[in-house]
C-alpha positions as CSV (number, residue, x, y, z in Angstrom):
1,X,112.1,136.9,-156.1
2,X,115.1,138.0,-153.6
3,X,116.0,141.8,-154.2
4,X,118.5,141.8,-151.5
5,X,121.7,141.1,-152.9
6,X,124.2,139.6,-150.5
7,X,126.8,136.9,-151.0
8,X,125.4,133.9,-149.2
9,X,125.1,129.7,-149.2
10,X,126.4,128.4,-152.3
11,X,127.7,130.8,-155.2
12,X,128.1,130.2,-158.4
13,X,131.0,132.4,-160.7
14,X,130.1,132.8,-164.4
15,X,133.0,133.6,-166.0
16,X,135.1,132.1,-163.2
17,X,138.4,132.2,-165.3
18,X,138.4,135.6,-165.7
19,X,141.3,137.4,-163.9
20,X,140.1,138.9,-160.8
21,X,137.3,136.3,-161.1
22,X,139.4,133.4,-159.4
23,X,140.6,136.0,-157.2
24,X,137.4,136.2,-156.0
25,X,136.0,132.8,-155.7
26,X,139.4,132.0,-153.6
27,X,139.0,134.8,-151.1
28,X,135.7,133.4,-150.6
29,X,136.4,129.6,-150.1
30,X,138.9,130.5,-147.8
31,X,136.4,132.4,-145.8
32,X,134.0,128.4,-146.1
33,X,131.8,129.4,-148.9
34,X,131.4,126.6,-151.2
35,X,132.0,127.7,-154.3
36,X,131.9,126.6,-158.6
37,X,132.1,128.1,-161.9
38,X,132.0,128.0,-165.5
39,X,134.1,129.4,-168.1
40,X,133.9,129.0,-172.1
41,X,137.5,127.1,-171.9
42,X,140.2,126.0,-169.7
43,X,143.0,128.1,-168.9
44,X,145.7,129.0,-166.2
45,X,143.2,130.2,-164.0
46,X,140.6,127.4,-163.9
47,X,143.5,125.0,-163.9
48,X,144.6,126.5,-160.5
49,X,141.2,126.3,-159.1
50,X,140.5,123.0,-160.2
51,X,143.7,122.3,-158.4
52,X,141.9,123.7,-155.5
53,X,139.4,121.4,-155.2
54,X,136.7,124.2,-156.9
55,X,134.2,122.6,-159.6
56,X,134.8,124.2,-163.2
57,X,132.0,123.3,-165.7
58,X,133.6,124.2,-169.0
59,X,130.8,126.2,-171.3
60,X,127.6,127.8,-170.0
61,X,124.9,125.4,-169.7
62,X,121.2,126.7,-166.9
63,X,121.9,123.3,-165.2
64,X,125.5,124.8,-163.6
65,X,123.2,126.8,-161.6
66,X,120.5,124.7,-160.3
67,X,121.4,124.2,-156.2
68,X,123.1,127.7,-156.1
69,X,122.1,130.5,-153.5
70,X,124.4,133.3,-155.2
71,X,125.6,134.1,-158.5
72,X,128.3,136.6,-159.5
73,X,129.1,137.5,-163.2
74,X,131.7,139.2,-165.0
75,X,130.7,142.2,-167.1
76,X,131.4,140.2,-170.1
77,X,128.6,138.0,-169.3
78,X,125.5,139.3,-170.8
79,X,122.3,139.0,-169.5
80,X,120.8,136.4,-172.1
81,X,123.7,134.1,-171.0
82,X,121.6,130.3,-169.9
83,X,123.2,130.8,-166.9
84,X,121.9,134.1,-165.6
85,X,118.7,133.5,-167.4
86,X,118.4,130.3,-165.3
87,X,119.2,132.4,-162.0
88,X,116.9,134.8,-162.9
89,X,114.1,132.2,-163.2
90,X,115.0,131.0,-159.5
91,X,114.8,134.0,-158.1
92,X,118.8,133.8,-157.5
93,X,120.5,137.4,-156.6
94,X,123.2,138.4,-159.9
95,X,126.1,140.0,-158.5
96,X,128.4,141.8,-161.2
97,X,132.1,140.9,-160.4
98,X,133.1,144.4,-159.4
99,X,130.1,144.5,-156.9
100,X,131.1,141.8,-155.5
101,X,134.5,142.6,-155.0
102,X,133.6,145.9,-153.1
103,X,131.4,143.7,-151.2
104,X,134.6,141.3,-149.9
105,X,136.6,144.9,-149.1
106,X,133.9,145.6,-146.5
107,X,134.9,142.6,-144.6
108,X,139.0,143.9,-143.8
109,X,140.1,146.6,-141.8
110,X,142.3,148.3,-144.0
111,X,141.9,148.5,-147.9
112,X,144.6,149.7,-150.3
113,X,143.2,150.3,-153.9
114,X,145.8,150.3,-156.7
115,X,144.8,152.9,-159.4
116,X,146.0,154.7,-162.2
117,X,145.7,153.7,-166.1
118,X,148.8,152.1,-166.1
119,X,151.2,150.1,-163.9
120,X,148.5,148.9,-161.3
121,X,148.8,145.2,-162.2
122,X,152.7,145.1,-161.7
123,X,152.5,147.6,-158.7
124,X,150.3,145.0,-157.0
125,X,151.7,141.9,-158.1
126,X,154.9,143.6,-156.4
127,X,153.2,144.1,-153.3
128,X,152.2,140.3,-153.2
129,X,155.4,139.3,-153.0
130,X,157.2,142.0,-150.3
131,X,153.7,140.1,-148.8
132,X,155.2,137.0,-149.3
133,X,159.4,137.7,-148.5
134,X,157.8,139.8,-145.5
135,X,155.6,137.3,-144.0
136,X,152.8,139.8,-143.5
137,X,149.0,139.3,-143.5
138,X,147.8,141.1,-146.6
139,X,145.2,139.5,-148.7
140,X,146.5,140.5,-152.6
141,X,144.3,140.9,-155.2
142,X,145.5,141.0,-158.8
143,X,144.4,141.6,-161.8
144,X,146.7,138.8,-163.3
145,X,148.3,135.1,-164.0
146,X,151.3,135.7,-161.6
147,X,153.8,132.6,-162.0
148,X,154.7,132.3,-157.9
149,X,150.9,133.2,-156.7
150,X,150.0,129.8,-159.1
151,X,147.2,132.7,-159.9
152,X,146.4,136.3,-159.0
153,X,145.6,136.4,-155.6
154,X,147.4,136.0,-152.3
155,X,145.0,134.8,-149.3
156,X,146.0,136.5,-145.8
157,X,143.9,137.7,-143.0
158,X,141.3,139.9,-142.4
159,X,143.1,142.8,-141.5
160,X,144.8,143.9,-144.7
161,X,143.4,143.7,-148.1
162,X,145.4,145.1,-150.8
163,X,143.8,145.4,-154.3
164,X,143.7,146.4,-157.9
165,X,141.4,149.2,-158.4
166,X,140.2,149.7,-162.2
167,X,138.7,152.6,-163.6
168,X,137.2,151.2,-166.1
169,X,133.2,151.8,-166.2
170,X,134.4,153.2,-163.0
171,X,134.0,149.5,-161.4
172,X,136.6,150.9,-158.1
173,X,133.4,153.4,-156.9
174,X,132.3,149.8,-155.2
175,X,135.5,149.6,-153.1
176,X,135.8,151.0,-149.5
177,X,139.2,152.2,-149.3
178,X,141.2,153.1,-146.6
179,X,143.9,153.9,-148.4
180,X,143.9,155.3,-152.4
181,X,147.1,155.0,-154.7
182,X,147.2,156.7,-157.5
183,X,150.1,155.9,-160.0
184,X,148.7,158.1,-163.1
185,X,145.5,159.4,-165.2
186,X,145.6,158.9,-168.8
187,X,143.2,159.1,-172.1
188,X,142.1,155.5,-171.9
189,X,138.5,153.9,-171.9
190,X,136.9,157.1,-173.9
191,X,133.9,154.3,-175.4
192,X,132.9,154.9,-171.4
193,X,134.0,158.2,-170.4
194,X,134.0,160.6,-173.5
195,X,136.0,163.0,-171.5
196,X,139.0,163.4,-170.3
197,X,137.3,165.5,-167.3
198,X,135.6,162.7,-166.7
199,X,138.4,160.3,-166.1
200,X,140.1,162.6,-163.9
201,X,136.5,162.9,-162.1
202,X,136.3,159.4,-161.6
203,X,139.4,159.4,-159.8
204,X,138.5,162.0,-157.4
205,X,135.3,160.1,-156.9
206,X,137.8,156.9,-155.5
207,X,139.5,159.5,-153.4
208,X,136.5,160.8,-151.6
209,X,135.8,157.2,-150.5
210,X,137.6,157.1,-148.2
211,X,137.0,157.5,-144.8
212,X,138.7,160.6,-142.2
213,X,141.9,160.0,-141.6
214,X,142.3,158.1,-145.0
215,X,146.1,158.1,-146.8
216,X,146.2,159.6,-150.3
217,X,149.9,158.0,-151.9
218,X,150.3,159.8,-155.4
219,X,152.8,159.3,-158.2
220,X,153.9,163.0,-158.6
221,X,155.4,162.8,-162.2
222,X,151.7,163.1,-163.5
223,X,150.3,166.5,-163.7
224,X,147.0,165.1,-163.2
225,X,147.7,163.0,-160.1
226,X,149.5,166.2,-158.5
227,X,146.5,168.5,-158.9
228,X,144.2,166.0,-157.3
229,X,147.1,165.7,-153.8
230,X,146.5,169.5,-154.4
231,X,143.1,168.7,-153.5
232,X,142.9,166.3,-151.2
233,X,144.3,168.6,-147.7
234,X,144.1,165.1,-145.7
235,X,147.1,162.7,-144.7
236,X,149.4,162.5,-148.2
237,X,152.6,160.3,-149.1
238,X,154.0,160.8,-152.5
239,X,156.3,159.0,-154.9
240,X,158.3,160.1,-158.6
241,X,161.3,160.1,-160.4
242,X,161.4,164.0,-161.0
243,X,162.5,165.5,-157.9
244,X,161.9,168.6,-158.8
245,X,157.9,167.8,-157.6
246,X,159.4,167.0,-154.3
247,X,158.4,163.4,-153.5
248,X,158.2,162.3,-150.4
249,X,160.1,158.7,-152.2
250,X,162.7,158.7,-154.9
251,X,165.2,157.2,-156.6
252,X,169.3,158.5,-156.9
253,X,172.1,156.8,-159.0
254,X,169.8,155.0,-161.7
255,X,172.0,152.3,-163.9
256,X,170.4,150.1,-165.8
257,X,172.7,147.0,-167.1
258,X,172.6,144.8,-170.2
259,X,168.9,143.6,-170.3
260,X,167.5,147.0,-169.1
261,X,166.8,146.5,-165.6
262,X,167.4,149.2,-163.2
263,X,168.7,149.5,-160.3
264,X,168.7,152.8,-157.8
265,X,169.3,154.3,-154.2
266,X,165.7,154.9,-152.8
267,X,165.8,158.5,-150.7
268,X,162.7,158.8,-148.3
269,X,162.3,162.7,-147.6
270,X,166.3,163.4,-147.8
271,X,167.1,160.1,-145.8
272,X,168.9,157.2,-148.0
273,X,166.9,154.1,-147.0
274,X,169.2,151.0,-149.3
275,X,169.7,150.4,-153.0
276,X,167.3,148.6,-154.9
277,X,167.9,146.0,-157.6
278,X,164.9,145.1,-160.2
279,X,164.4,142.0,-162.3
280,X,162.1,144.0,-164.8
281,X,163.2,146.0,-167.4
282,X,162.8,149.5,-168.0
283,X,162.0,153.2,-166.8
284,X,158.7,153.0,-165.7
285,X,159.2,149.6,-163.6
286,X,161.4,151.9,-161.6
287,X,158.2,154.2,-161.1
288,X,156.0,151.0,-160.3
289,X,158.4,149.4,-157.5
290,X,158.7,153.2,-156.1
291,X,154.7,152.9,-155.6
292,X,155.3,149.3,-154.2
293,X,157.9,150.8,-151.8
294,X,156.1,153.6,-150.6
295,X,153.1,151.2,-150.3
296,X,154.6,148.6,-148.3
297,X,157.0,150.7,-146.1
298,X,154.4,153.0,-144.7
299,X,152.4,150.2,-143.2
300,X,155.6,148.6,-141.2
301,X,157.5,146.7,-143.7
302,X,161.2,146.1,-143.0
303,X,163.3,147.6,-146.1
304,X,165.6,144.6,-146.5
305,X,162.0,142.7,-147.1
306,X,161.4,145.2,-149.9
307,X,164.8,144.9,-151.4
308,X,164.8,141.2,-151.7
309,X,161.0,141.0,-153.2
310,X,161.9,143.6,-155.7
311,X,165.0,142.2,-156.7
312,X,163.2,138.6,-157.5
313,X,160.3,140.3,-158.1
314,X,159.7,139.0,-162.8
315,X,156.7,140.3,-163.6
316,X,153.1,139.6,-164.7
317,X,152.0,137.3,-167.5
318,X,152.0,139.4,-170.6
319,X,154.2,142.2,-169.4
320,X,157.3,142.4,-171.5
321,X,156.8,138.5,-171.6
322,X,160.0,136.4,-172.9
323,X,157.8,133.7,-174.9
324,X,160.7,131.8,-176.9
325,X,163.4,132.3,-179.8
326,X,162.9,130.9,-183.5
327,X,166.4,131.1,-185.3
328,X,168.0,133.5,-183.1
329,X,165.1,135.9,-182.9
330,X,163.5,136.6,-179.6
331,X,159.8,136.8,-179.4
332,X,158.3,139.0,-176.2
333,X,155.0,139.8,-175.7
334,X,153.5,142.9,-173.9
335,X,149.7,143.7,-173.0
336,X,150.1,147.5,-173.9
337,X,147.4,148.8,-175.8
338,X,147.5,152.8,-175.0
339,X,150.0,154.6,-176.6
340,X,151.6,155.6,-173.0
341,X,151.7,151.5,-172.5
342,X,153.4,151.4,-175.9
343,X,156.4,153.6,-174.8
344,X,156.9,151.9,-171.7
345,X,157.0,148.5,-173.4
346,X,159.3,149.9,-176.1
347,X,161.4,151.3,-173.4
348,X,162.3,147.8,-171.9
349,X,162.8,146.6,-175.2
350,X,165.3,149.1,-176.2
351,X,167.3,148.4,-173.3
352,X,167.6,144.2,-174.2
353,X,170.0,144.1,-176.2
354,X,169.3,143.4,-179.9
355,X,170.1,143.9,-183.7
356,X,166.7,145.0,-185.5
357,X,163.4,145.7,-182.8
358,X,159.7,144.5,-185.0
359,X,156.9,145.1,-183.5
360,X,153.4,143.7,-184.0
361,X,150.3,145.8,-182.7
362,X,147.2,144.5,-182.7
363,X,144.5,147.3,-181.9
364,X,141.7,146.0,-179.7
365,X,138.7,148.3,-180.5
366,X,137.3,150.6,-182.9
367,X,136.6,153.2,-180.3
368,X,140.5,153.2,-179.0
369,X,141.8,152.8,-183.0
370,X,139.9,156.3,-183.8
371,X,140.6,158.0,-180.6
372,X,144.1,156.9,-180.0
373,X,145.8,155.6,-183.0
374,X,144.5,158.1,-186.1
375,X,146.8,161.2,-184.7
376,X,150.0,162.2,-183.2
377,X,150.8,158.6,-182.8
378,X,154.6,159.1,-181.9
379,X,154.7,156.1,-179.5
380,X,156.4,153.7,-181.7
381,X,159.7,155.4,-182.0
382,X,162.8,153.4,-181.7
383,X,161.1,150.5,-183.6
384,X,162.3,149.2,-186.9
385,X,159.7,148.5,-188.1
386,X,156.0,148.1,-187.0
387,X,153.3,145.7,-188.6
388,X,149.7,146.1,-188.4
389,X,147.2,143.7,-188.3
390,X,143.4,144.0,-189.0
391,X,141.7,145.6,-185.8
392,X,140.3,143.2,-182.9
393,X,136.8,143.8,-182.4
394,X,136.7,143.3,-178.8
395,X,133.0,144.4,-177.9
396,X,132.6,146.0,-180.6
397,X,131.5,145.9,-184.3
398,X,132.6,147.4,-187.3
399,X,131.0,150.4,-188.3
400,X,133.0,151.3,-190.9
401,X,134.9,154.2,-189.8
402,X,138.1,153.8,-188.8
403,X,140.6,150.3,-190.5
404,X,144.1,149.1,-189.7
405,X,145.4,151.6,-192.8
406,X,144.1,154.4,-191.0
407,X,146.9,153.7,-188.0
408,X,149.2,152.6,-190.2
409,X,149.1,155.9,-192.0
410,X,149.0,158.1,-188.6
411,X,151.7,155.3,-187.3
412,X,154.3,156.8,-190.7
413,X,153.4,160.7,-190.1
414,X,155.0,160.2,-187.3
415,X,157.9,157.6,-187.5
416,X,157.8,156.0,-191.1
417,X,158.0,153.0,-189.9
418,X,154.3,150.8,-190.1
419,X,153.3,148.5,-192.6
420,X,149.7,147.0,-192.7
421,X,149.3,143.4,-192.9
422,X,146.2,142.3,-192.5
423,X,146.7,138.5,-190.8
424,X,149.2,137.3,-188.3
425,X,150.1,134.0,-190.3
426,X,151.1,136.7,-193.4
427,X,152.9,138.6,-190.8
428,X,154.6,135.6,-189.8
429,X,155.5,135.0,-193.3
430,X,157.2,138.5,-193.6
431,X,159.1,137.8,-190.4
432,X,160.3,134.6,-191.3
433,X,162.2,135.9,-194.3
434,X,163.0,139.4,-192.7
435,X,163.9,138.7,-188.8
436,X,167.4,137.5,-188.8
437,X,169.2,136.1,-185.4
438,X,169.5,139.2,-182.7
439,X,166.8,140.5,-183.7
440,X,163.8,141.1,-181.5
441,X,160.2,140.5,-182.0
442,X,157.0,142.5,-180.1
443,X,154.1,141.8,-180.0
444,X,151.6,144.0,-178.1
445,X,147.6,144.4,-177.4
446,X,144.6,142.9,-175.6
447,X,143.3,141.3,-177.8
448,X,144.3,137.6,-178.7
449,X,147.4,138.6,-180.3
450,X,149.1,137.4,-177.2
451,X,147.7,133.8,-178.6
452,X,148.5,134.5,-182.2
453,X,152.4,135.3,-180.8
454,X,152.8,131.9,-180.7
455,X,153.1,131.5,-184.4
456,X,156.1,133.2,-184.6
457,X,158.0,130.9,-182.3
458,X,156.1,127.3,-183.2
């Protein structure tokens, strides 16, 4: 049996639908692998690569690898999956997703990571498209669907590779980073770290990755993020909204107009560079394209590139996602699931103009219901009202210990606003006779509410 895992011959993607999963098997036909997959259903992503000219089997069966040299999984592939039980039996090297991606960074020059618990998705996804207006050579990795990538990923040379790095099981330790952005540190994925120490650890673990000479660029409105620059004592470039922390980039003159986009002078160190336009609403995009900025314009981008990306710059699927209006009522759909996420999505919607704002939060797992939604929850103000569905399991199962009631009840110590209902075709019941036309509908999680959204505009 082969022990020495490397990417080689033919490889084989189970779970090739998955985000960063496509990602990956492009970057790697473009560099004259021949590469396949399977996924458990068709979707955006295996749409695109089937587009492609890439093989998609759709559902796991041993046979899809029989011929293969490599296989790389996602981490929601178990081990007992035919697949990987079938390329264990040949002697076939498994190669978990974030592995492999660290293994690709090794082959550019220069490799920006894109951390933080929030905003990393939209900060790269900006930074693909500045690629794009800019004409540069950046590969772009996202963790994403983005509408004008057909995808999430943006094939360039081998000189630049700039990519999403997630902290979640601490998957971005396999990266080899030149260059480590950090947008923010936050109380998420506590079923992994337990601690809060230990996310903040995990961060400083990316940082120390890189090599000398390595460029630390840090979002200085987080207390967290400004301790670890405090650290660091190598080559620094920061970013914020609160100039009082002294960023190196920030924004003057903020006005948002009538659908709550922003638009702001950008100052570099004193120096006012242009004014930038968005086409995203709310405060913390503002925030985002500041990291995409300071990103893109400390490795040689022109600013009027910059200006133009960001200005046509809309977004991610699933990030304050317009997905229709039923009698007058708008339906969006965001993929916040942490309560900081939750403001942020609230935010923009605030800022659209509208009559009545409902919200529809679907939790996606026990662990983050108990640790996140049972106390203090105070990030659903603003909202008229917010409906509660039963819990998504995610990977999880029910112990028992914590139900939909229990945020509910948390939910109106805080706001008085939260109503459980336990099924999205009984909440679509209640909005049917309660939304009226101007009024705006939310839906947010990561779990398949963003699929059970659709009732309410069908």
């Amino acid at each position: 049996m082969q022990t020495n895992k490397t990417i080689h011959g033919k490889v084989h993607f189970i779970g090739i639908g998955g985000c960063s999963m496509n990602g990956l098997a492009q970057i790697l036909m473009n560099r004259g692998y021949a590469v396949q997959g399977s996924d458990r259903s068709v979707s955006p992503f295996t749409e695109r690569l089937v587009e492609l000219g890439v093989p998609v089997f759709i559902g796991h069966d041993a046979k899809n690898v029989e011929g293969c040299d490599t296989v790389i999984y996602s981490a929601a592939i178990p081990a007992d999956n035919p697949e990987r039980v079938r390329a264990r039996e040949l002697g076939l090297p498994e190669i978990e997703r974030s592995a492999a991606l660290g293994m690709i960074s090794e082959n550019y020059r220069d490799v920006i990571g894109i951390a933080g618990c929030h905003g990393k998705t939209t900060i790269t996804s900006m930074l693909a498209l500045i690629s794009e207006i800019a004409g540069s050579n950046a590969t772009v990795h996202v963790g994403g669907m983005v509408d004008f990538l057909h995808g999430g990923i943006r094939i360039g040379t081998d000189e630049l590779f700039i990519t999403e790095a997630c902290e979640f099981v601490e998957s971005f330790l396999t990266l080899h980073p030149t260059v480590v952005l950090i947008n923010n540190i936050d109380n998420d994925h506590l079923d992994y770290f337990k601690t809060f120490d230990n996310i903040v650890n995990a961060f400083r673990k990316f940082i120390v990755r890189m090599p000398e000479g390595g460029l630390f660029i840090g979002c200085t409105d987080d207390e967290h993020v400004r301790k670890l620059l405090g650290e660091f004592g190598g080559k620094e470039l920061t970013y914020g909204t609160d100039k009082s922390s002294a960023p190196d980039y920030y924004p003057e003159d903020i006005v948002f107009d009538k659908r709550g986009c922003a638009s702001f002078d950008l100052y570099f160190r004193g120096e006012k560079l242009g004014r930038i336009e968005l086409n995203v609403p709310g405060k913390h995009n503002i925030t985002n394209a500041l990291a995409a900025c300071a990103v893109a314009l400390s490795h040689g981008v022109e600013f009027d590139s910059v200006k133009e990306a960001l200005s046509l710059y809309t977004s991610v699927k699933r990030r304050f996602e317009y997905y229709g209006e039923r009698g007058g009522v708008r339906v969006y759909h965001d993929y916040a699931h942490h309560p900081a996420e939750i403001r942020a999505a609230l935010d923009s919607a605030l800022r659209t103009e509208h009559n009545r704002l409902f919200v529809v939060f679907q939790c996606n797992s026990y662990t983050r219901a108990k640790t996140l939604f049972t106390e203090n929850v105070d990030c659903f103000k603003g909202a008229d009202e917010v409906l509660v569905p039963d819990i998504y399991p995610g990977r999880e199962k029910d112990d028992g210990t914590v139900h939909a009631r229990d945020m509910v009840a948390a939910i109106n110590k805080q706001t008085s606003n939260a109503k459980y209902i336990a099924t999205f075709e009984e909440i679509n019941e209640y909005l049917t006779k309660n939304a009226k036309p101007g009024d705006l509908v939310v839906t947010l999680g990561s779990g398949d509410v963003y699929v059970r959204s659709k009732l309410f505009i069908d």
